[in-house]
N, C-alpha and C positions, 0 to 999 in steps of 0.2 A: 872284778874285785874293786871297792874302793879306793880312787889315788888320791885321798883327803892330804895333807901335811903330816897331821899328827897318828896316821895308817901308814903300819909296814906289812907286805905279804912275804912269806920263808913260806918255801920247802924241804924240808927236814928229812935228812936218809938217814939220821941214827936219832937215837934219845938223848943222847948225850950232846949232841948237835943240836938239839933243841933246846935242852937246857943251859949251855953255854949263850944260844942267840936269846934267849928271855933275860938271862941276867944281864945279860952287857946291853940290852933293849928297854927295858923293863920300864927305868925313867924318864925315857929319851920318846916313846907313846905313847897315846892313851888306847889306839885299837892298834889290835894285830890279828891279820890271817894268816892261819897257817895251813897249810895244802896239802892235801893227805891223798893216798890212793885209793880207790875204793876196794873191799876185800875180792872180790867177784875178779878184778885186775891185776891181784899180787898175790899170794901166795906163801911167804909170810908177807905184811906189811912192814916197810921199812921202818913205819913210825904209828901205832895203833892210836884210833880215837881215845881209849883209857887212858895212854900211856901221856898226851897233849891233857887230858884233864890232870892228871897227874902234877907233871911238870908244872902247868898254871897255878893249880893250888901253893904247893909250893911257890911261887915269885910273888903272888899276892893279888891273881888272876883271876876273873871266872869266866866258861864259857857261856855264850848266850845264844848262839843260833848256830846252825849250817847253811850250806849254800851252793848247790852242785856248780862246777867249773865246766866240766864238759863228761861225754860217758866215763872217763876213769878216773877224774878227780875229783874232789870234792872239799871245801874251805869251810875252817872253823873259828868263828868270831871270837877272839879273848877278849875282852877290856879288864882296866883293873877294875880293883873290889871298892866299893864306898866305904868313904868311911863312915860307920854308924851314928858315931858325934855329928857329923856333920847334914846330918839329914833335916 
């Protein structure tokens, strides 16, 4: 994963632990990965790929790529959203 300055990576075992670490993070980067398990490795998932679209939309996130980590994990690119004005 990315060690830019302005990239944090989280792995999240609850939803609600993701959405605490996006608002307290939110302004503080511009990219963020966050580290998911793959389905095929859990069982339920601690944290589903919806559930990280979810949460983004909500902080003012969107996602734009994956990125396997190794067989059971796999990272998902947030950044924030543009703003439209300023395009």
């Amino acid at each position: 994963m990315p060690t830019e300055k302005n990239t944090i990576t989280f792995e999240p075992t609850r939803k609600d632990e993701l959405s605490s670490f996006l608002e307290a993070n939110k302004d503080k980067y511009h990219e963020f990965w966050i580290i998911l398990t793959k389905k095929k490795e859990a069982n339920p998932q601690p944290v589903s790929f919806s559930e990280v679209v979810d949460e983004a939309i909500k902080h003012g996130l969107i996602d734009s790529r994956t990125k396997s980590v190794n067989d059971e994990k796999y990272g998902v690119r947030l950044t924030k959203r543009r703003n439209p004005d300023k395009r």
